[in-house]
C-alpha positions as a Python dict, from the first residue, in 0.01 Angstrom:
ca = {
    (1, 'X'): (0, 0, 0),
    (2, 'X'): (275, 245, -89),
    (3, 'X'): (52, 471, -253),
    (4, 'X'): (-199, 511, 104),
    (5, 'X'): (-67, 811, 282),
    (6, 'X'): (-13, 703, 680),
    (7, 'X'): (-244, 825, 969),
    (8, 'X'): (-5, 1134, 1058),
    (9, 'X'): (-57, 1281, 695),
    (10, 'X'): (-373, 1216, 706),
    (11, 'X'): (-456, 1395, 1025),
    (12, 'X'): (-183, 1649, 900),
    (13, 'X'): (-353, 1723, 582),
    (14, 'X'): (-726, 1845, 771),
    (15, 'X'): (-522, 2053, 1044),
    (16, 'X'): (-636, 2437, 1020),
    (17, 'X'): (-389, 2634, 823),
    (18, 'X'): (-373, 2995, 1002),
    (19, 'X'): (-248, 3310, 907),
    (20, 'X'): (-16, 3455, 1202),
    (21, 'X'): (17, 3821, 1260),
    (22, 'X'): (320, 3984, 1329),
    (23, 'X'): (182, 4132, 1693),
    (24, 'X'): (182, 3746, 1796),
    (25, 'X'): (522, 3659, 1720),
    (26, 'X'): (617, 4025, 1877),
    (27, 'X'): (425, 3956, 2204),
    (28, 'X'): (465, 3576, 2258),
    (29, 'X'): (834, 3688, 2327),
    (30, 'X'): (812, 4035, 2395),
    (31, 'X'): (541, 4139, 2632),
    (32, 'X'): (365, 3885, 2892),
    (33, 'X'): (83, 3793, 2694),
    (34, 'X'): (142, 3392, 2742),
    (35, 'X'): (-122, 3293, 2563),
    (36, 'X'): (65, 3420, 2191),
    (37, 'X'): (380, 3163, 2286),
    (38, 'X'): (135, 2853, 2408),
    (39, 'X'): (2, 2938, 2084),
    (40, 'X'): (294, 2928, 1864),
    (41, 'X'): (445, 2617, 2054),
    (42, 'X'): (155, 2459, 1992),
    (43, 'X'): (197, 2512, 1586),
    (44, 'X'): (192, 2180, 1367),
    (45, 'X'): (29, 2012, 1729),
    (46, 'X'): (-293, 2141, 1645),
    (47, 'X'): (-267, 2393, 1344),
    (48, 'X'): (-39, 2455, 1056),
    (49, 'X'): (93, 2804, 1077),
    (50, 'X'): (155, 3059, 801),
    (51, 'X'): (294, 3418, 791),
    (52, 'X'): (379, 3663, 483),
    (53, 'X'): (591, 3836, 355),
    (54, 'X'): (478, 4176, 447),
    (55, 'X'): (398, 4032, 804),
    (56, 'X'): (694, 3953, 841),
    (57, 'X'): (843, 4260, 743),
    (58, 'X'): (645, 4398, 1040),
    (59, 'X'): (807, 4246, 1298),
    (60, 'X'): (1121, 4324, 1173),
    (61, 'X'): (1047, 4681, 1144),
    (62, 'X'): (861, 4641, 1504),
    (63, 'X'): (1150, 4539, 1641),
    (64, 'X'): (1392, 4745, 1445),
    (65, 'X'): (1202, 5092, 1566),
    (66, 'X'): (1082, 4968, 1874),
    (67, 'X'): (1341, 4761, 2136),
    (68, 'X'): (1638, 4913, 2211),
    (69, 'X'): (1829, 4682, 2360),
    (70, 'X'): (2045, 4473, 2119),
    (71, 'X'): (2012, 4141, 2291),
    (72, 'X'): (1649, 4135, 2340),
    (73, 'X'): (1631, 4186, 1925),
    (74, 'X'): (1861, 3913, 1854),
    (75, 'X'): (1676, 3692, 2071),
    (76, 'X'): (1352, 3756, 1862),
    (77, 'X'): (1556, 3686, 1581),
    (78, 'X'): (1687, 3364, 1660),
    (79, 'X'): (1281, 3297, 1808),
    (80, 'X'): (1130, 3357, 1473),
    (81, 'X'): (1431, 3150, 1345),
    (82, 'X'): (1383, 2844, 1527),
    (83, 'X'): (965, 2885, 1451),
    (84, 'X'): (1076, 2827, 1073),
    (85, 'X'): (1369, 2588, 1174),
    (86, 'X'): (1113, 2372, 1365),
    (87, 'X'): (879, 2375, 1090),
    (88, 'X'): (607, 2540, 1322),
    (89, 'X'): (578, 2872, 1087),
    (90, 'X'): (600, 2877, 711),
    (91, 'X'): (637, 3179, 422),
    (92, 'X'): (385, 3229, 206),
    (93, 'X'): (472, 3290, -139),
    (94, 'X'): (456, 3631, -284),
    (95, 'X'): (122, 3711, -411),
    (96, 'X'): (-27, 4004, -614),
    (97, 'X'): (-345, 4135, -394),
    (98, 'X'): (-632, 4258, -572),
    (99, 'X'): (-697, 4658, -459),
    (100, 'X'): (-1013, 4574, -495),
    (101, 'X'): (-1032, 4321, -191),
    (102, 'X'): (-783, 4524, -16),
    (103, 'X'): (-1065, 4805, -88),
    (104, 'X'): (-1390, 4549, 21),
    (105, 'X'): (-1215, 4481, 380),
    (106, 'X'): (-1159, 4857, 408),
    (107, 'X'): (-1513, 4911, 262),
    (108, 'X'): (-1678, 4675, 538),
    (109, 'X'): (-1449, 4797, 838),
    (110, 'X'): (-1373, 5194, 715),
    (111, 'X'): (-1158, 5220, 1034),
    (112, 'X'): (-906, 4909, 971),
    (113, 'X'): (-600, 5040, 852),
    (114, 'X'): (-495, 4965, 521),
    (115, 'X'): (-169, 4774, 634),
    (116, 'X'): (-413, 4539, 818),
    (117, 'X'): (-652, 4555, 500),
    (118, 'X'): (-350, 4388, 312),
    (119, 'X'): (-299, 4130, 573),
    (120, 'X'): (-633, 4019, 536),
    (121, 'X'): (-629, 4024, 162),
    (122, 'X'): (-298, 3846, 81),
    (123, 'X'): (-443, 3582, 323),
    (124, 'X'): (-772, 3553, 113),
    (125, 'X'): (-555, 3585, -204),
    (126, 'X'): (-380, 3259, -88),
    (127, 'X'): (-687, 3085, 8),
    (128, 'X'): (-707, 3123, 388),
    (129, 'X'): (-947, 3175, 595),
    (130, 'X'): (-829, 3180, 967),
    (131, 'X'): (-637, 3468, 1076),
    (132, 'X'): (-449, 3457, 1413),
    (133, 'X'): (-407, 3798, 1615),
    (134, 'X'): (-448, 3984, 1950),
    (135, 'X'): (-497, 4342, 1745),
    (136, 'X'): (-837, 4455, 1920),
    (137, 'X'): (-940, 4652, 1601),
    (138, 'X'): (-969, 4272, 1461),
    (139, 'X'): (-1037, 4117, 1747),
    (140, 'X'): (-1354, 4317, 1843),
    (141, 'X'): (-1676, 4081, 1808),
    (142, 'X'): (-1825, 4322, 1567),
    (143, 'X'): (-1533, 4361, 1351),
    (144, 'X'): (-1470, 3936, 1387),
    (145, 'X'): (-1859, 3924, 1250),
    (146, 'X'): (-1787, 4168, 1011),
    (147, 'X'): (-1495, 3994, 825),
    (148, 'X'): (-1638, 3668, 886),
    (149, 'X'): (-1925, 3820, 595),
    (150, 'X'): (-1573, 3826, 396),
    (151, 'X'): (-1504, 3470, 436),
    (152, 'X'): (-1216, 3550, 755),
    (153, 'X'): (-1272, 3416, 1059),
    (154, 'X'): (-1030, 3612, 1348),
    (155, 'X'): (-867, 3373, 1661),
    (156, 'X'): (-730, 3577, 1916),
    (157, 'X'): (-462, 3337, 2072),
    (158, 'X'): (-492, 3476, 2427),
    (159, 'X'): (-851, 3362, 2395),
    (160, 'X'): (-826, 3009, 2296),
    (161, 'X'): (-847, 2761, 2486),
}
């Protein structure tokens, strides 16, 4: 039966892919929100996790404009490192996003910014549909109902159980 895949890719192929913003990678290590690291040591356990390119250009920059202390940036670096080293994060191929979804999230939520629009977009644009973040403008039950009418359902990792 060499053509049968095994249990484990099996169980590994209906795990939920999620989209991980850059504030959860910044405050599982950063700030002492524990629920963002259970969360990401938890990746390929019970979800396959995903990031972009531009997301990941955000915590970068974060970090870059925000922490002052050398050491504490190198240690993010080697974090996010070892996420993709240990298979628990994966990049997401470039993509072109359509303005017009970028536009039709900013349409349905006028205040979301239009970095976050993109997120949300480029996620859609690659098929997802589960976005991971603690950003409260997302987060918000009537902004999570909102997007869901978009096809994006929000999971705020400090929230899950």
């Amino acid at each position: 039966m060499r053509g049968m895949p095994n249990a484990f890719r099996r169980r590994a192929a209906v795990k939920p892919r999620r989209v991980i913003d850059a504030c959860v990678l910044i405050a599982s290590l950063m700030r002492d929100i524990p629920g963002c690291a259970q969360y990401l040591a938890g990746l390929t356990v019970q979800h396959h996790g995903y990031i972009t390119h531009a997301l990941l250009g955000e915590v970068w920059y974060g970090t870059v404009n925000h922490v002052r202390d050398a050491f504490v940036r190198q240690r993010l670096y080697q974090y996010v490192d070892g996420l993709f080293a240990e298979q628990r994060l994966h990049m997401l191929p470039l993509v072109r996003v359509s303005p017009e979804l970028v536009g039709s999230f900013r349409t349905l939520l006028p205040f979301l910014s239009e970095d976050d629009a993109l997120h949300l977009a480029e996620a859609r644009t690659h098929g997802f549909s589960d976005f991971v973040t603690t950003d409260e403008e997302l987060t918000a039950p009537r902004n999570a109902l909102r997007l869901s009418e978009l096809g994006i359902r929000i999971f705020d990792p400090t929230r899950i159980s």
